[in-house]
C-alpha positions as CSV (number, residue, x, y, z in Angstrom):
1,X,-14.5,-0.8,12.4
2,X,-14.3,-4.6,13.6
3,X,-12.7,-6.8,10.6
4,X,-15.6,-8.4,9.6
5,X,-17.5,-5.3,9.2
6,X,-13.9,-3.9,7.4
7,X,-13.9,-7.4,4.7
8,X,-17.7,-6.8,3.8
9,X,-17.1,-3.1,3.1
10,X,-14.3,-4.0,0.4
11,X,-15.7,-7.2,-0.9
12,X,-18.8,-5.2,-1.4
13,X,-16.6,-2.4,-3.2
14,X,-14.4,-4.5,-5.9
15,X,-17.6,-6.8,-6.4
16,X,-20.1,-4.2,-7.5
17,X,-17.3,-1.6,-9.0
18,X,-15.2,-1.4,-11.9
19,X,-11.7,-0.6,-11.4
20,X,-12.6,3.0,-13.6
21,X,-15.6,3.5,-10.9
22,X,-13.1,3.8,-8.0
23,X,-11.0,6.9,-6.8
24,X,-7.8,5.4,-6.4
25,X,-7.7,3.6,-9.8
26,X,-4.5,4.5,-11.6
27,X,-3.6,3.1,-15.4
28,X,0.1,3.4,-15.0
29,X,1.1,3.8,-11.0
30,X,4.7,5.5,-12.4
31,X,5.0,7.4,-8.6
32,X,5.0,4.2,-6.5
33,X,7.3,2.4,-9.3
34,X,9.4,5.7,-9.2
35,X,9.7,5.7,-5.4
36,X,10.0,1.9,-5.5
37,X,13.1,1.7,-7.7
38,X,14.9,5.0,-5.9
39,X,14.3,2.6,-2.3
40,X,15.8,-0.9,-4.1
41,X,18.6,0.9,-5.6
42,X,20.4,-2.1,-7.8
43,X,18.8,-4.7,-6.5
44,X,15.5,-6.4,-6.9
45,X,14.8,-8.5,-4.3
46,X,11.9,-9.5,-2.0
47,X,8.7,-6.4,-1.8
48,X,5.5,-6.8,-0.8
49,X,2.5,-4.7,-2.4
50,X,0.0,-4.2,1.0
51,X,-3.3,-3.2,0.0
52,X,-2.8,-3.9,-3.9
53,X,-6.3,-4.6,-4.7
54,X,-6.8,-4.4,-8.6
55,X,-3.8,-2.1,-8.8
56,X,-1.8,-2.6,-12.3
57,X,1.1,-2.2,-9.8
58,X,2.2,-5.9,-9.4
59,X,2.7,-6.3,-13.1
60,X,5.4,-3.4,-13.0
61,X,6.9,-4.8,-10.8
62,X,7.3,-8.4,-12.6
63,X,8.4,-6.7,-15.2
64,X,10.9,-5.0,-13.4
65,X,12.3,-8.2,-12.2
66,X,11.7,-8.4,-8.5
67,X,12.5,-11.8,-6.8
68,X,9.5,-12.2,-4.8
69,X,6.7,-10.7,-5.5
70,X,3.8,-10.6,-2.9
71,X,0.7,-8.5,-2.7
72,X,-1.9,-8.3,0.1
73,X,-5.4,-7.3,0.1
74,X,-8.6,-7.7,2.0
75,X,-10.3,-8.2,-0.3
76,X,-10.2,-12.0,-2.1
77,X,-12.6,-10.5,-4.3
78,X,-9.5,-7.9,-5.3
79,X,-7.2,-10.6,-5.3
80,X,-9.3,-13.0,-7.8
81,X,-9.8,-10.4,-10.6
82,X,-6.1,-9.0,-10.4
83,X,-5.1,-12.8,-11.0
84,X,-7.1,-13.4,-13.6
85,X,-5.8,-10.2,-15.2
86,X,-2.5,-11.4,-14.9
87,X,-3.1,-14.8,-16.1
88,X,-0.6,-16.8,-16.0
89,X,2.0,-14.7,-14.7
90,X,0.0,-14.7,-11.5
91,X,2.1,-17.8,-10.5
92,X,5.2,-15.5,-10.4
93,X,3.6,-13.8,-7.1
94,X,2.3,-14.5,-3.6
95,X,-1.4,-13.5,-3.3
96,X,-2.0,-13.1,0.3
97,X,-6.0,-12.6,2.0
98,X,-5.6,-11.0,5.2
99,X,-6.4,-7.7,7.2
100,X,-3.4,-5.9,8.0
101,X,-4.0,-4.7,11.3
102,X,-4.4,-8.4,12.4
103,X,-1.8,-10.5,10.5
104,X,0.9,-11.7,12.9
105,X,3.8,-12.4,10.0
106,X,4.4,-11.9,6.5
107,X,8.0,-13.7,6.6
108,X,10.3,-10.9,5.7
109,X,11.0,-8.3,3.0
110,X,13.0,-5.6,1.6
111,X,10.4,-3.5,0.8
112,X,7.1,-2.9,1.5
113,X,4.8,-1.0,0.0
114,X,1.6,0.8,0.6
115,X,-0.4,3.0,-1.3
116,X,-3.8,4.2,0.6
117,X,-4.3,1.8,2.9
118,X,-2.5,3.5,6.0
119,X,-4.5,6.7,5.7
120,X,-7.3,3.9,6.4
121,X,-6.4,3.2,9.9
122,X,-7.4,5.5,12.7
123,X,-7.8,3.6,15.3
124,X,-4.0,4.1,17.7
125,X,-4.7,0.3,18.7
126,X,-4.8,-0.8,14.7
127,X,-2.0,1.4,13.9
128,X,0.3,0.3,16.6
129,X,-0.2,-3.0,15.3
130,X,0.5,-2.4,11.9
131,X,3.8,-0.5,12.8
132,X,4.7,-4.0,15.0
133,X,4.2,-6.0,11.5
134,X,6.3,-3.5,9.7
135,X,9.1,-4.0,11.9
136,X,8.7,-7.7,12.0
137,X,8.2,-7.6,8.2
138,X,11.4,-5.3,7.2
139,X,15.0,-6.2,8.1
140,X,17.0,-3.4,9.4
141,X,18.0,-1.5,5.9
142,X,14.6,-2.3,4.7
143,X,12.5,0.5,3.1
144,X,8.7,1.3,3.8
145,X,6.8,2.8,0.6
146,X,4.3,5.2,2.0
147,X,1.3,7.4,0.2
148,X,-2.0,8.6,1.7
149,X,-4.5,11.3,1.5
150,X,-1.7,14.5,2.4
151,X,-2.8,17.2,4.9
152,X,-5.3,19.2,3.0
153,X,-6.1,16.7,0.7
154,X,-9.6,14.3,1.4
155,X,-10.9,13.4,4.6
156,X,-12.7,10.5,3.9
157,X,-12.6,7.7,0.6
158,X,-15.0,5.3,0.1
159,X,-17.4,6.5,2.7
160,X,-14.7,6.0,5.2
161,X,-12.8,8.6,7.5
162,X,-9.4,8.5,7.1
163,X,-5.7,10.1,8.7
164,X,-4.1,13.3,6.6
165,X,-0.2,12.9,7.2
166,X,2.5,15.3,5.9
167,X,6.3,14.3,6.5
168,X,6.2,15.7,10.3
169,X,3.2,13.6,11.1
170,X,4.2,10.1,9.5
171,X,7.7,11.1,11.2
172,X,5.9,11.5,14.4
173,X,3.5,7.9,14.0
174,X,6.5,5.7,12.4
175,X,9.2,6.9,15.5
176,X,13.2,6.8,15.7
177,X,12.6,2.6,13.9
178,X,12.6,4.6,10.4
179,X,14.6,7.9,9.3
180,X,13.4,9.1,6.1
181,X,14.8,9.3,2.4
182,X,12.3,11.2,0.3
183,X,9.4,12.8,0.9
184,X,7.0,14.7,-1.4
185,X,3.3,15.5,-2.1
186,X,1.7,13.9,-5.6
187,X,-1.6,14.9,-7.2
188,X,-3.6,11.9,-8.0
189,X,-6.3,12.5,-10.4
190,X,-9.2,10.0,-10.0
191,X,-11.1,8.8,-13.4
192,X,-13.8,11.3,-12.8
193,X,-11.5,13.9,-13.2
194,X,-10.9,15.2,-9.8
195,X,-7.5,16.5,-8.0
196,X,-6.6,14.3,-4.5
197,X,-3.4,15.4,-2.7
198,X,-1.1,12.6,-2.1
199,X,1.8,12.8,0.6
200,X,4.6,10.3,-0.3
201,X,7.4,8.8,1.4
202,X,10.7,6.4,1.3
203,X,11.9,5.6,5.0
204,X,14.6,3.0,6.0
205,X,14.3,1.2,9.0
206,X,17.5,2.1,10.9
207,X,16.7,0.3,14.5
């Protein structure tokens, strides 16, 4: 999907949705704040939320007491309601609109995280450049915060078709640049009330 074709689809999504009308809608996102705090350890320093749409995961992690908050979306539309949620506290973070697959720099950060957005790109060409951002993006030390759809879970979300991965397979795509920490499977459950496997993961970037 070119990335024009890719903004429409989600503007169209988070303009004519509530956040209870999507799947991935969570109230309290406790696995990625879990995961998050086992990666930063003591320290709470500079993390970037990638793919954060309306996701109440930015204000757990203000009130944790990160740094430098950033969270990227393609969607502006996304963007705009989560700040207006957040009200003034929406100063306290960087609100980036951008594509991932084509962003050239993010400056740099201890953590990145994403939740359902990787499972998103299938295309080799997409992914590789993602993987080049990550590694310009994380400092050796850094940690990448990873859930998709796990192997057996969905094969498509919002009308999309998107990549299973289990521990092997994410070992295979990230390569000897990350070893990993913790890896587990999570069962989401959407507002409808239906089960979606989740494989998780915490890896360090070592080289």
């Amino acid at each position: 999907m070119k990335t024009m074709d890719k903004v429409q689809h989600w503007e169209e999504v988070y303009q004519t949705k509530s956040p209870l009308e999507v799947s991935w809608y969570e109230p309290d996102p406790q696995q990625s704040v879990d995961l998050i705090l086992t990666a930063a350890g003591s320290s709470r320093g500079r993390i970037i939320d990638v793919g954060g749409g309306q996701s109440f995961l930015v204000d757990r992690l203000i009130d944790a007491g990160f740094a430098h908050v950033a969270v990227l979306d393609i969607s502006n539309a996304a963007i705009e309601a989560t700040k207006a949620r957040l009200g003034e506290r929406a100063s306290n973070v960087r609100w980036i609109v951008a594509d991932i697959t084509q962003a050239d720099s993010l400056g740099a950060f201890d953590i990145w995280h994403d939740r359902a957005v990787f499972h998103f790109i299938t295309d080799a060409e997409d992914r590789q450049r993602y993987l080049d951002l990550l590694k310009r993006t994380l400092p050796i030390g850094g940690h990448f915060v990873v859930g998709t759809f796990a192997v057996g879970g969905p094969e498509k979300c919002s009308g999309l078709q998107i990549q299973q991965y289990d521990a092997a397979a994410m070992q295979e795509t990230l390569g000897p640049s990350f070893e990993p920490v913790k890896c587990c499977q999570y069962e989401h459950m959407t507002p409808s009330g239906k089960s979606q496997l989740f494989f998780f993961g915490i890896y360090q970037r070592v080289m």
